[in-house]
C-alpha positions, 0 to 999 in steps of 0.5 A: 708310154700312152696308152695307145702306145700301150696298146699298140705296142702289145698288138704288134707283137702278134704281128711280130717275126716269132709270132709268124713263125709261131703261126707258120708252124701251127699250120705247117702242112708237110709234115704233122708238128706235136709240139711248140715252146715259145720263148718270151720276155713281159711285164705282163700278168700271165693270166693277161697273156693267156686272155690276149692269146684267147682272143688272137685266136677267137680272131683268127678262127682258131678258138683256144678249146681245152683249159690253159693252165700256169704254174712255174717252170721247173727248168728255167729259173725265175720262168713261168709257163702258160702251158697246153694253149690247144688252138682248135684245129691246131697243135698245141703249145707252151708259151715260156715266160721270164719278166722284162722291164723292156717293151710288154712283150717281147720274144726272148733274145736267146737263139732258138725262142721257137722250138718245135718237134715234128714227125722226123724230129721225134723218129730221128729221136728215137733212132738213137737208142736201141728201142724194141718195137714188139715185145716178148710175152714176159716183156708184156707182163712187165709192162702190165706190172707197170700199169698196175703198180703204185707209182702209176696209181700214184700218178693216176690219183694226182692227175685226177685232182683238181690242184694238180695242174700238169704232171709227168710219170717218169719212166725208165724203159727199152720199149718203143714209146708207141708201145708205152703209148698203146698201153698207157690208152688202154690203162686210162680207159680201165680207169675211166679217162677219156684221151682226145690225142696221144703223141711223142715229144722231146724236151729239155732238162738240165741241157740233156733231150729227154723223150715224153708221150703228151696225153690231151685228155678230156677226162681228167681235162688236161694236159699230162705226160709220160717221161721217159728214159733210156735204160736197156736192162728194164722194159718198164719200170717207175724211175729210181732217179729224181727229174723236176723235182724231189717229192718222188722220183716216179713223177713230177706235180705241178700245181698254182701254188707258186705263181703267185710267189713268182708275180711278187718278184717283179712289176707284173701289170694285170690289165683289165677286161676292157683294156685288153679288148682294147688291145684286141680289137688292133689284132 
């Protein structure tokens, strides 16, 4: 392939049909959307991914506003994520990627390549379990326990170092997830956190929906979650069962470390400045 050829072939992926329904789901104006996960196939560096994501959106007025971050996907074997791209104005989303040797960059040929969670999807989530939405005052001093234990202050002092990139607390709970939300805003603020949005989202692990409240924060300058599980004999407690990974079954740490030992499997093609400004300036 020709340079040119290259190049075009790049760009006409941003004019492709997943990166327009990627596009009509950001700007979807009939109902508030928390979340997207799109799904591609690429033979390109993912830090060229995030660079080329930077200048679409520079382009389109939507400049990229808060640090993107990759590391490797903890549910999708061989996968990694260009993960919290937060257009301004816009939700935020992950871009999950797996290496091709096709066409540079690809949507991946599996069904639901774009999946999202909106309003109604995340109350019709809740819906199937029997959530308490108020709390009695021994239900309140379970959640303060919470927020004062060790696993959320093991939580608490990952999230605020610089090598942990993304971070799930994982929780088992009968509480309504705004009551969890509510609470955790109170706690990050003791704490000296600064949190521009807080909202409900689902996501998938090992075939089974599980539900997360997505923290943006200013201070620390991340993304960060809290996982949660249904158990309807606690109120809040840290999870007795592992998630992601084995390190502690009350969070999940994710850091750089293993992305370079997933580049090394396969041909990645790391593009220099001018060229990816090439590939732009076709946007």
């Amino acid at each position: 392939m020709t340079d040119k050829g290259f190049n075009e072939s790049v760009a006409a992926y941003f004019k492709s049909d997943q990166w327009q329904r990627v596009m009509e789901l950001l700007n979807k104006k009939d109902e508030p959307i928390n979340h997207v996960h799109v799904y591609i196939d690429t033979n390109l560096n993912p830090l060229c991914v995030e660079q080329l994501i930077k200048y679409y959106f520079e382009k389109v007025g939507h400049p990229i506003e808060r640090k993107i971050e990759i590391f490797t996907s903890g549910q999708i074997l061989g996968s990694g994520t260009v993960h919290g791209i937060e257009p301004k104005g816009l939700p935020h989303f992950d871009m999950v990627f797996r290496y091709s040797n096709d066409l540079p960059i690809k949507a991946t040929n599996k069904k639901d390549n774009v999946e999202y969670w909106g309003k109604s999807y995340m109350e019709n989530f809740h819906k199937q379990y029997d959530l308490k939405t108020t709390l009695t005052p021994a239900q309140e001093k379970d959640v303060d326990a919470y927020f004062h234990s060790k696993a959320w202050e093991d939580y608490c002092n990952l999230n605020e170092s610089p090598e942990v990139v993304h971070i799930h607390a994982n929780v088992e709970t009968s509480i309504h997830p705004d009551l969890i939300r509510a609470a955790a805003l109170k706690a990050m603020k003791q704490r000296g956190w600064e949190i521009d949005w807080a909202v409900p989202v689902a996501f998938q692990l090992r075939g089974q929906m599980h539900g997360k409240i997505v923290f943006g924060g200013l201070k620390p300058g991340k993304i960060f979650d809290i996982a949660w599980a249904f158990n309807p004999v606690v109120t809040l407690i840290p999870s007795t069962k592992y998630w992601v990974e084995t390190n502690n079954p009350t969070y999940d740490a994710r850091t750089m470390r293993e992305i370079p030992l997933l580049l090394k499997r396969d041909n990645y093609r790391l593009l220099s400045l001018a060229e990816m400004e090439a590939i732009a300036a076709l946007f």
